[in-house]
C-alpha positions as CSV (number, residue, x, y, z in Angstrom):
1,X,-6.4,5.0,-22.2
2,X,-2.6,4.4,-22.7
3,X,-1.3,2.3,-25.2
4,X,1.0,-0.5,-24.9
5,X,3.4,1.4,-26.9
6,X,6.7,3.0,-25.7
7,X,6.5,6.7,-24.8
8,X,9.0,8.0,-22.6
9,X,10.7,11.7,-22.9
10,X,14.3,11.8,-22.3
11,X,15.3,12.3,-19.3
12,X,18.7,14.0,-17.4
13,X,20.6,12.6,-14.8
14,X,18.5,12.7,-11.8
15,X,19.7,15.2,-8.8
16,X,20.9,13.9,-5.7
17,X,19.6,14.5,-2.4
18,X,21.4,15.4,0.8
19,X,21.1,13.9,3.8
20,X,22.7,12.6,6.9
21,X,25.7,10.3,6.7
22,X,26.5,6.9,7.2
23,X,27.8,7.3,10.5
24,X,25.0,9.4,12.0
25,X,22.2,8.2,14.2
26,X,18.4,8.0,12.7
27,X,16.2,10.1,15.2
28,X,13.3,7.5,16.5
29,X,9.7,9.0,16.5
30,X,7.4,7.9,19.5
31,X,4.3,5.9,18.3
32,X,1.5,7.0,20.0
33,X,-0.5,3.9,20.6
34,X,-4.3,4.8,20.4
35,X,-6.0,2.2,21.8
36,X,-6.3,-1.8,21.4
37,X,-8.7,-4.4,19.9
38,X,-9.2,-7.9,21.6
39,X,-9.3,-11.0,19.9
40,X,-12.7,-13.1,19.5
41,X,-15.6,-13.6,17.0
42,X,-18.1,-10.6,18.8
43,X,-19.1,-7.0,17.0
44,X,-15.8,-5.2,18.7
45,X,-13.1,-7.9,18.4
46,X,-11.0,-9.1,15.6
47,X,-11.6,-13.2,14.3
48,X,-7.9,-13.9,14.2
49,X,-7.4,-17.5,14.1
50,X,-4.2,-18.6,13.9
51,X,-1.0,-16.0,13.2
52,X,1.2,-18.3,12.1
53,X,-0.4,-19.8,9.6
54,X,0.1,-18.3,6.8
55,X,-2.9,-16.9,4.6
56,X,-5.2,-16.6,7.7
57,X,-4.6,-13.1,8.3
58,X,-7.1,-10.7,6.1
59,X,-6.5,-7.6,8.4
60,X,-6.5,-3.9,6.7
61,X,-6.4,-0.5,8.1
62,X,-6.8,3.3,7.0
63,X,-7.2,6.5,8.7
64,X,-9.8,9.0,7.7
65,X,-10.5,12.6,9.4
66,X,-9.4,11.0,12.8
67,X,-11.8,8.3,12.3
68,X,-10.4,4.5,11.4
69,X,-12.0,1.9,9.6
70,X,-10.3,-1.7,10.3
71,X,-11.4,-4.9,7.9
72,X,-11.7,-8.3,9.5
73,X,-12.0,-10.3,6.3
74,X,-12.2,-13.8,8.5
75,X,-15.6,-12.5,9.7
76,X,-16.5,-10.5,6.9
77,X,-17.4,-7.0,8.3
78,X,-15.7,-3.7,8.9
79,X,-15.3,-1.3,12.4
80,X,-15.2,2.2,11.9
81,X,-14.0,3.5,15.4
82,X,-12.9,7.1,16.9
83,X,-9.4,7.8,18.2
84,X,-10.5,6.0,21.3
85,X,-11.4,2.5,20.2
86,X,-14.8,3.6,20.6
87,X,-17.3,1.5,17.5
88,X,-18.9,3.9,15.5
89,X,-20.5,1.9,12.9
90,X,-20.3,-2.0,12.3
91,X,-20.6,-3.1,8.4
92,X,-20.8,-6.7,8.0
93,X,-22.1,-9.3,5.7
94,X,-25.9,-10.7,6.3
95,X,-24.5,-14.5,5.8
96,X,-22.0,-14.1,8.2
97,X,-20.9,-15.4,11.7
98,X,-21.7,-12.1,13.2
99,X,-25.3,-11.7,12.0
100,X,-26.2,-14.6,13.4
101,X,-24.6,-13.6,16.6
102,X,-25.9,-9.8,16.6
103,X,-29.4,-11.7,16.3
104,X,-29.4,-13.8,19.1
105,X,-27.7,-11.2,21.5
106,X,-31.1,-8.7,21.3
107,X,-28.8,-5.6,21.7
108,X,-30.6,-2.9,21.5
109,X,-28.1,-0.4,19.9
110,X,-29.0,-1.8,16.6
111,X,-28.2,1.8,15.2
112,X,-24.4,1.1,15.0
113,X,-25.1,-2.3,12.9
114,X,-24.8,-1.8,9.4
115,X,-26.2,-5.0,7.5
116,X,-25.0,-5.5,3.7
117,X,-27.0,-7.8,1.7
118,X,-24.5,-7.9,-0.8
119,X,-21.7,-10.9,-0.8
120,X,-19.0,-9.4,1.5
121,X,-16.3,-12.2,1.1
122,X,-13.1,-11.7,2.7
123,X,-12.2,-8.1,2.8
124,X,-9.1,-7.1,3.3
125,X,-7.5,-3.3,1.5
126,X,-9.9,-0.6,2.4
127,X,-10.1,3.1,1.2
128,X,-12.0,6.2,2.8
129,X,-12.6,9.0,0.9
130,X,-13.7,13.0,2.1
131,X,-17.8,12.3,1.9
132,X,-16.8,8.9,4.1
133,X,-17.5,6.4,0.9
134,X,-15.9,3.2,1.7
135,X,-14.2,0.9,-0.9
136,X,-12.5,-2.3,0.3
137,X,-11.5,-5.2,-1.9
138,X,-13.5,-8.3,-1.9
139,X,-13.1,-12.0,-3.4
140,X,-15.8,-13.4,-5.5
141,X,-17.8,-16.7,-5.5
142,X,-15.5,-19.3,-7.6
143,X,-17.9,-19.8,-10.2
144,X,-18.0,-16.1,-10.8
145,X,-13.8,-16.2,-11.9
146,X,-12.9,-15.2,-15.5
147,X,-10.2,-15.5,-17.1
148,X,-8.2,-14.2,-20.1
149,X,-7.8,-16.1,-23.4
150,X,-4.5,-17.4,-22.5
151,X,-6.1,-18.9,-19.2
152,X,-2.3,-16.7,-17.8
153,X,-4.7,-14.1,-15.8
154,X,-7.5,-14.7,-13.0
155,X,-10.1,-11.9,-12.4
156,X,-11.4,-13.0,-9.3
157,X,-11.2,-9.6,-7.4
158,X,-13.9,-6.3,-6.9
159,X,-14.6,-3.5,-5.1
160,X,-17.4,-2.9,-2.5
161,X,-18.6,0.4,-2.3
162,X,-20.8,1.5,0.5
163,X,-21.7,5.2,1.9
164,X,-21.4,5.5,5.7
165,X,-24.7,4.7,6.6
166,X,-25.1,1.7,4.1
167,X,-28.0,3.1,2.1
168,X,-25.9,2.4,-0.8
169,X,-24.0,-0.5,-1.8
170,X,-22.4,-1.8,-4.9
171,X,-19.7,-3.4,-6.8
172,X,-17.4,-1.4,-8.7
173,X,-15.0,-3.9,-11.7
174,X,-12.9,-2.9,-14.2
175,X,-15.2,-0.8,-16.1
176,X,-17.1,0.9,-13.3
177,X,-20.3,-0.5,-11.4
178,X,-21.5,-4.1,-12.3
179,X,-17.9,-4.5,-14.0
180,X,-15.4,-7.3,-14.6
181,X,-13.3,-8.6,-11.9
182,X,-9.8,-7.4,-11.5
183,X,-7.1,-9.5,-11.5
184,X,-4.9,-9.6,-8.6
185,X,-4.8,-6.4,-6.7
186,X,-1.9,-4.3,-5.2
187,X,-3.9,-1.8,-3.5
188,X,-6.4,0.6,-3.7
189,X,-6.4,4.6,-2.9
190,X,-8.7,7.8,-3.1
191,X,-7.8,10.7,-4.2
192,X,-8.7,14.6,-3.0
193,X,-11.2,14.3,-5.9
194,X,-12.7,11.7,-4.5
195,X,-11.6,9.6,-7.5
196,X,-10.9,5.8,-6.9
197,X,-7.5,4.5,-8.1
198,X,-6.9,0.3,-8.1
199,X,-3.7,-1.3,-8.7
200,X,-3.4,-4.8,-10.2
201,X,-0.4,-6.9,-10.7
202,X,-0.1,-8.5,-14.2
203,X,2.9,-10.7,-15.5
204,X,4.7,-8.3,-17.3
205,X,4.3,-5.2,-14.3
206,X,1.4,-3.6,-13.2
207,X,-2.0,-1.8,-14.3
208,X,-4.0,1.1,-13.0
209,X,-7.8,1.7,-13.0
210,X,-8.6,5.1,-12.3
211,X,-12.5,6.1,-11.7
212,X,-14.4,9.0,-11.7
213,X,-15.8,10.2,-8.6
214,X,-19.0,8.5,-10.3
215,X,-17.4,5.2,-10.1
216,X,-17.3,5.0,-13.9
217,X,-13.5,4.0,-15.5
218,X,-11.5,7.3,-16.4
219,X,-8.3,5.8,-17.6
220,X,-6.8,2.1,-17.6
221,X,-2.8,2.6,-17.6
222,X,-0.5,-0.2,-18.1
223,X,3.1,0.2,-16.6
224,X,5.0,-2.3,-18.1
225,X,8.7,-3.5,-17.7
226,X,9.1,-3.4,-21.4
227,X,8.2,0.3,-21.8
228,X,9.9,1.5,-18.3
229,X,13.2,3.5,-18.8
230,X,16.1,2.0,-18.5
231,X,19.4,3.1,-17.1
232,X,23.2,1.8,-18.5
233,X,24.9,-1.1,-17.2
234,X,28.1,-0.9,-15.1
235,X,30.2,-2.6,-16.9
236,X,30.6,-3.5,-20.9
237,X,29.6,-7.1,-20.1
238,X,26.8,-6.6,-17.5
239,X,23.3,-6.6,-18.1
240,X,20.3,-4.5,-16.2
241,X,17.5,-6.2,-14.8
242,X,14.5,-4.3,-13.6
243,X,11.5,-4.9,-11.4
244,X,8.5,-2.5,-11.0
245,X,7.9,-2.5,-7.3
246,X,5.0,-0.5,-6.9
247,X,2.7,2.4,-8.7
248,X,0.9,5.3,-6.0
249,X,-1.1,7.6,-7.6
250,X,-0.8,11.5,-7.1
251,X,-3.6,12.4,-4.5
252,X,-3.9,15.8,-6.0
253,X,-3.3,15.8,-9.9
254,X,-4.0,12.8,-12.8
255,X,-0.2,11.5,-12.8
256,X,1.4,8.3,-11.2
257,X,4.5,7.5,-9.9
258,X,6.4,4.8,-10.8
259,X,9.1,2.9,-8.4
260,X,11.4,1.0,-10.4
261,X,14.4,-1.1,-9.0
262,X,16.8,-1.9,-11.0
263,X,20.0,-4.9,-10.7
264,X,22.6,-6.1,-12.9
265,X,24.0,-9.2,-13.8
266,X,27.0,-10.2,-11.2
267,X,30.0,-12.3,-12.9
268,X,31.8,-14.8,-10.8
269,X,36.0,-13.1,-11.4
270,X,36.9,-17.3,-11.8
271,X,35.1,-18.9,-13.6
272,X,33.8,-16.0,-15.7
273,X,30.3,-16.8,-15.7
274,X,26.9,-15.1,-14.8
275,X,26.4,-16.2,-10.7
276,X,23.6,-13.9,-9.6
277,X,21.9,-9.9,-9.4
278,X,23.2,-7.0,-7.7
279,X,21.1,-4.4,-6.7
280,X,22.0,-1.1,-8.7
281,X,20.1,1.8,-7.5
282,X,15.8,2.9,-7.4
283,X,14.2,5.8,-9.3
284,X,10.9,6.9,-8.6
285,X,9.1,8.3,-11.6
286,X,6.0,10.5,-12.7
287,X,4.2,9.2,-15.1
288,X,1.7,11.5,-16.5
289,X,-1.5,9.7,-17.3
290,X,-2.9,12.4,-19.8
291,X,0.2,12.9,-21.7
292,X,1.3,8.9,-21.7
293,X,5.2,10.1,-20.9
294,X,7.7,9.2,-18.2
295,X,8.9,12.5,-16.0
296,X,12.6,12.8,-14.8
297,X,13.5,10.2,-12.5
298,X,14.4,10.7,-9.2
299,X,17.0,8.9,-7.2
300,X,16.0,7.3,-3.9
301,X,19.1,6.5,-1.5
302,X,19.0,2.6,-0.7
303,X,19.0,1.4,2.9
304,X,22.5,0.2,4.2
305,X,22.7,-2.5,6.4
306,X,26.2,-3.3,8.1
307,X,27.1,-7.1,8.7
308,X,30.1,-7.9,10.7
309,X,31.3,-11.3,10.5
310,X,35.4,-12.5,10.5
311,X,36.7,-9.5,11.1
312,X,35.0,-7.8,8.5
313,X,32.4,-5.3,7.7
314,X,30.0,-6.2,4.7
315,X,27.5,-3.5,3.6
316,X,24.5,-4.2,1.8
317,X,22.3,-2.2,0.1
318,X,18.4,-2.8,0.1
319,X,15.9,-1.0,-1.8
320,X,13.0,0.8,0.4
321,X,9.3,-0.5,-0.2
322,X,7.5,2.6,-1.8
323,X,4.9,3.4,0.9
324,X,2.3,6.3,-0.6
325,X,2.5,10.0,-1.1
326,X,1.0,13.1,0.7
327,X,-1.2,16.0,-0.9
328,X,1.7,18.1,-0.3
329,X,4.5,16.5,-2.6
330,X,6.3,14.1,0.2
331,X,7.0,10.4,-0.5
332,X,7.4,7.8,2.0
333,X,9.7,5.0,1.5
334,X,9.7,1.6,4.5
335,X,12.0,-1.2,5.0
336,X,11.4,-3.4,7.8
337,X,14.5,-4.3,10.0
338,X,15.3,-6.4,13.7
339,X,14.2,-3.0,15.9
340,X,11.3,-1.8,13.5
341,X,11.4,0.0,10.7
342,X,13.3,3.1,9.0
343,X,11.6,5.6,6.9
344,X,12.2,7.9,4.5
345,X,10.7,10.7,3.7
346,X,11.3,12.6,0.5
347,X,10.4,15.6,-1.3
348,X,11.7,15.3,-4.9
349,X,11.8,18.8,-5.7
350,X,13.2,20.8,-2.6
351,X,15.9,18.0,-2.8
352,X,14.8,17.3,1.0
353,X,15.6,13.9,2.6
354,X,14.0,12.9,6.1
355,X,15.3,9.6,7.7
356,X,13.3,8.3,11.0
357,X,13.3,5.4,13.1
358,X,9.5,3.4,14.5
359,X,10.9,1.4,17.0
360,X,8.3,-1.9,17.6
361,X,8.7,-5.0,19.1
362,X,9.6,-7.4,16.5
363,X,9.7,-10.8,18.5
364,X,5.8,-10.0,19.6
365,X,4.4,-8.5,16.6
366,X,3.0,-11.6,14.2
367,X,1.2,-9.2,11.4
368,X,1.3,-5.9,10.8
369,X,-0.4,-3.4,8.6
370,X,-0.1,-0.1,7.6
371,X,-1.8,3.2,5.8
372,X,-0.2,6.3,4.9
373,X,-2.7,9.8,5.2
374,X,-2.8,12.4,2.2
375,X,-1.9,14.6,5.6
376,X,1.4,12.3,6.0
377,X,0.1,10.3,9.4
378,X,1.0,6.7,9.4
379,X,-1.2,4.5,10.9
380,X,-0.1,1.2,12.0
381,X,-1.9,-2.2,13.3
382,X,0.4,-4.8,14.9
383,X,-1.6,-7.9,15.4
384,X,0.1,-9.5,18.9
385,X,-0.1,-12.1,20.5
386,X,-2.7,-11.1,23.2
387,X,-4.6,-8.4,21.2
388,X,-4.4,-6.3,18.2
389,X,-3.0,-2.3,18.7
390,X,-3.4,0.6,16.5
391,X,-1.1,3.2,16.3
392,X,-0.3,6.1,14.6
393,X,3.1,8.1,13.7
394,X,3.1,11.9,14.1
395,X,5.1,12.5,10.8
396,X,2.9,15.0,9.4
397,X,3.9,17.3,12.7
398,X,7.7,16.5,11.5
399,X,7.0,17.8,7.9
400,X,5.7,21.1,9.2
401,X,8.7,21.9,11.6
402,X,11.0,21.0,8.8
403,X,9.1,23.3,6.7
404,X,8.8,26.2,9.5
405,X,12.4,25.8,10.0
């Protein structure tokens, strides 16, 4: 387990990558749309009640061998389709809406209905990994909350672990099966070893549980503001503020990395006085779980967004959202915009930058979710206003003509 103490190695001035200027065009990649999912409280639609009230959506999405597993945490069950829309298997709490439903209906392909007598309340982040175990986060019955000593921290999160044929269930908390609640949680991912990783959000940055492939706690890392590396400030009288915005573990080895943005303190020129932030610049780190240092940091290139307004031409710089990272070494960076979203794709040590467009459209799409493949497919649900669609983004096919080329 990593302390709370500060171990960092020293590290250089991170390289810079090369990529296409301001002035050029991002290429667009097609999404291929793979099929769509109607709204309604039956087996094969999705319980959406109301998209623009906010906290009503509990939609998740991943991708797994070309077969996709979608959560519908407002009616407490899980699809696992094909690439056709096709349902597979149907996973849903015996309590629920849909049970009752599934028993008054006297279907008769009762083979696809996958009945969990555990409490399956409002799932929402779901993970697949190779033998097609399924983990998806869960709330818990009020009176089952904890809390810290402070009363600053609610553990009122779990994991539900089911195989594919639901002839084993469980609950996985912060020590393993039958454990404590998490607090809060980021995400959740597996890895090529079939390990479990869960993210949580504290107040001072984030943690990391990482399980066995038996579901029992490996390592609990803490990734704290105070004991993330700094950078210098600008200017003598400038201070540097930093945020962690997000932890993704390695899919293929015991190390994490660590996106950090980092601001400084911007003094009004009259009055002389502190006014505000400015966004500085991102690193992504590896931090290596086993040895409890920091790698060299890595510089990721900010979005740019132009504003024209009076005659002039303002340029702001946003930080990416840190999407995951691929068995092969690439990370994937997001930032939403009016047309879609821009994506970059990164490989830290070939120096290689990738920039692509997903054109959507924006004014129709009320939700959205998205999953990133240890292949490098992304895999998108846009909840609409008639239906839901699933899509997915051929970047992995991108990656390998880079690389052939």
């Amino acid at each position: 387990m990593i302390s709370n103490a500060k171990k960092l190695i020293l590290f250089t001035l991170p390289f810079l990558f090369f990529s296409c200027s301001k002035n050029d065009v991002v290429e667009s990649i097609s999404e291929n749309q793979l099929f769509t999912i109607p709204y309604g409280n039956f087996e094969e639609q999705l319980s959406v009640y109301d998209l623009n009230n906010v906290g009503s959506v509990r939609n998740g999405i991943t991708m797994r061998d070309g077969f996709f597993y979608i959560t519908d945490g407002n009616a407490e069950k899980i699809l696992e389709t094909n690439s056709y829309g096709d349902l597979l298997t149907l996973f849903y709490n015996e309590d629920s809406k849909i049970a009752d439903l599934l028993k008054k209906s006297n279907r008769k392909d009762i083979s696809i209905h996958k009945e969990l007598s555990y409490p399956f309340d409002f799932p929402g982040m779901i993970a697949v990994d190779s033998n097609k175990v399924i983990y998806t986060v869960c709330s818990i019955p009020r009176d089952r909350h904890e809390q810290n000593n402070d009363g600053s921290v609610l553990y009122s999160q779990t994991i539900l672990r089911f195989s594919r044929d639901a002839s084993t269930v469980d609950y996985i908390g912060q020590q393993g099966p039958g454990g404590t609640p998490f607090p809060f949680i980021k995400n959740i991912y597996t890895t090529e070893k079939d390990e479990l990783v869960v993210v949580c959000t504290t107040d001072d940055g984030l943690i990391v549980y990482w399980f066995g492939s038996n579901g029992y706690l490996k390592y609990m890392v803490p990734v704290t503001v105070k004991d993330a590396p700094t950078i210098e400030p600008i200017g003598e009288s400038s201070e540097i503020y930093l945020t962690i915005e997000n932890v993704i573990p390695d899919p293929s080895s015991y190390k994490l990395f660590v996106k950090i943005d980092y601001y400084s303190s911007y003094i009004d020129e009259e009055s002389k006085l502190y006014s505000g932030v400015n966004y500085v610049q991102t690193y992504l780190y590896p931090l290596n779980i086993l040895t409890e240092t920091y790698g060299e940091g890595v510089s990721i290139p900010p979005y740019e967004e132009s504003v024209v307004a009076d005659y002039s031409k303002l340029v702001y710089k946003i930080p990416y959202d840190f999407l995951g990272v691929t068995k092969n070494g690439w990370k994937f960076f997001i930032i939403k915009n009016d047309t879609g979203f821009d994506v970059a794709i990164i490989q830290s040590e070939n120096q290689r930058i990738l920039r692509r467009h997903f054109d959507i459209d924006t004014k129709n799409t009320m939700y959205y979710t998205m999953d990133l493949s240890l292949d490098g497919i992304i895999t998108a649900m846009y909840l609409e206003k008639d239906c839901a669609r699933v899509v997915w983004y051929r970047t992995d096919n991108l990656i390998d003509a880079i690389l052939k080329n």
